[in-house]
N, C-alpha and C positions, 0 to 999 in steps of 0.2 A: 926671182930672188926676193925681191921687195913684200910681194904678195905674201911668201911664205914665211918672215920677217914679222911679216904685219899680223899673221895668222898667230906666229907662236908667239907675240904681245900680247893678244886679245884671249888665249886661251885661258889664265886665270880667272882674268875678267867672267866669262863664258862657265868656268867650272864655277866658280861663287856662285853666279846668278842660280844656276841648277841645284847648289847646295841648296841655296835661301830661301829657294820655294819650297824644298823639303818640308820647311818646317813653319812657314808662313800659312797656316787654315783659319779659313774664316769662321768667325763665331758659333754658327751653327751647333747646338748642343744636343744631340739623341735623346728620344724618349728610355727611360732606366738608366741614364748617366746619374751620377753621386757626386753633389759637391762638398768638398771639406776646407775648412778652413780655421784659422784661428792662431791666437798667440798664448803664450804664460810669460810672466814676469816677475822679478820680486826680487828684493835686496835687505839688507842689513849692515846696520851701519850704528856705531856711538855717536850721539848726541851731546853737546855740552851746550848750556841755555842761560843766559842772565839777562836776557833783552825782555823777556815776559814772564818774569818772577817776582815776587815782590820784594822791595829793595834791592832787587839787580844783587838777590843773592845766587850764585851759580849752580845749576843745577842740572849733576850728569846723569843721560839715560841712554837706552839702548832699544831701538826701533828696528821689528821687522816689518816687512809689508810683500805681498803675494796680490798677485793678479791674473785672472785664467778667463780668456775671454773665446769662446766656440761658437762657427758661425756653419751648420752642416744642413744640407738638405737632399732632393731628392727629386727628380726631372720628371715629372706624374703625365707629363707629354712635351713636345718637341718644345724646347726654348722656353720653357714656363715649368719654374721649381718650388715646390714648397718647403719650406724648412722649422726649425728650431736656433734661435740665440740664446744663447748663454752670457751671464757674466759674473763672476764672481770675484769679490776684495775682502783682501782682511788685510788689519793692521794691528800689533800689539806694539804697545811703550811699555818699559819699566824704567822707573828713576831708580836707577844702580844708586844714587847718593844717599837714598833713606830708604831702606829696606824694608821700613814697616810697611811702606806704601807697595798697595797692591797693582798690578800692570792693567791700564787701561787698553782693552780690546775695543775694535770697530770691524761690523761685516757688514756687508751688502749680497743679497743674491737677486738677483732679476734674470725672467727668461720667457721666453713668449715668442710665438710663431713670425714669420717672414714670408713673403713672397718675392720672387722676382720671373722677370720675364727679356729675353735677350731680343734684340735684332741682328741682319744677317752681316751688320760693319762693325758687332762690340758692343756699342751700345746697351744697357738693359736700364730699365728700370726696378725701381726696390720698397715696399712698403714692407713696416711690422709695427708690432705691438707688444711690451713687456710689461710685466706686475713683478713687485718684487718684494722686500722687508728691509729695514736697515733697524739695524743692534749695536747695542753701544752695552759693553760689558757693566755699567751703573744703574740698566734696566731699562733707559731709554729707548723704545721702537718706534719706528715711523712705517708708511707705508707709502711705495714707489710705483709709481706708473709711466711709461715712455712712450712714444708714438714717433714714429719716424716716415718719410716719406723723400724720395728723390733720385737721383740717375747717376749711374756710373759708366767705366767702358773698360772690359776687358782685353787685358793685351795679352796674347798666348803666344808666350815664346818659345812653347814647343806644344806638341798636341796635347798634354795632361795640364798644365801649368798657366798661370796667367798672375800679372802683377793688372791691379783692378784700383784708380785713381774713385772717388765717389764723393758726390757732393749732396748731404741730404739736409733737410729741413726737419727738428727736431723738437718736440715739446715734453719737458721734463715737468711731474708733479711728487712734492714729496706733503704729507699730511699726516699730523698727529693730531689728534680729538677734533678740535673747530679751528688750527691753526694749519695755514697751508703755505709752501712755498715753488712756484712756478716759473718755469724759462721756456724762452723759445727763440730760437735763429736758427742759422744755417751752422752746418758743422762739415768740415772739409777732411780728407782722410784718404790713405792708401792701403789697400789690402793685398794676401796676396793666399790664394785657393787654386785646390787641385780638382782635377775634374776628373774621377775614377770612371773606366768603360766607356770613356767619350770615343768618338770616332771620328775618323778624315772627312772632312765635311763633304766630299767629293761622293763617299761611301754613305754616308746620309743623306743625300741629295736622292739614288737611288730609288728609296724608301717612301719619298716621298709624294 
């Protein structure tokens, strides 16, 4: 009686474990898997200003801003993908308080290849390279260069899906005529990409 007591205790226990594996596969990525990934954003919102106008005379506007950032690539063999980044911004201002005034616009677009390469605990590493322009509705352009390098770890909480923590090292260059402005640190971040035609890594193992 005890045994059988103790049995139909542990049974949930037992059914979980079995669920959990279901969907527990190791990083393993198939050669022709498709990664996608990326965000859009953007708001609008009224503006009211006298802290940077002159004599703190007040000054209403109305600011949208859009932001569309794509990170897709393509598994060219097992666990090693090449891709395409994307990033695109715009922002317009109108001061609704004087209407002769025209609405100052800002874009940016940069985009430039990617590489990464997985191991078989999550792990990957990630290098790319972007060129881009930046526009200022007043005719102002500059030109944008970015270079990034550094390691993340994919967590797949089911076989297509993965939330992706990445910690990379970043060097930003922006340059108009002879005048140039330059960064560079570490940039901390979470993603989160799908992994189309990936497979059970069990079923890739196979193949291998």
């Amino acid at each position: 009686m005890k045994n059988l007591l103790l049995l139909f205790l542990l049974v949930p226990f037992i059914a979980f474990a079995q669920e959990n594996e279901s969907f527990m596969f190791k990083a393993k990525v198939k050669h022709g898997s498709i990664l996608i990934g990326g965000n859009i954003s953007g708001f609008a919102y009224k503006t009211t200003d006298n802290l940077f106008t002159a004599n703190g005379v007040q000054e209403d506007g109305r600011k949208i801003q859009a932001n569309l950032q794509s990170k897709n690539g393509y598994f060219i063999m097992n666990d090693f993908a090449v891709g395409l980044n994307l990033n695109l911004f715009h922002e317009s201002t109108k001061v609704t308080s004087d209407p002769e005034q025209e609405p100052f616009r800002e874009t940016y677009f940069m985009g430039g290849p990617f590489v990464r390469y997985y191991l078989d605990n999550g792990v990957f590493g990630e290098a790319g390279a972007s060129v881009g322009k930046h526009n200022f509705s007043d005719g102002f352009q500059s030109n944008l260069l970015e270079g990034t390098v550094g390691v993340g770890y994919a967590f797949f909480f089911n076989e297509k899906f993965s939330i992706e923590p990445l910690l990379l090292f970043r060097y930003f260059r922006q340059t108009k005529d002879d005048h140039t402005y330059s960064s560079f640190g570490p940039m901390i971040g979470v993603g989160f990409q799908s992994y189309l035609l990936r497979k059970r890594a069990n079923v890739i193992k196979i193949g291998l």
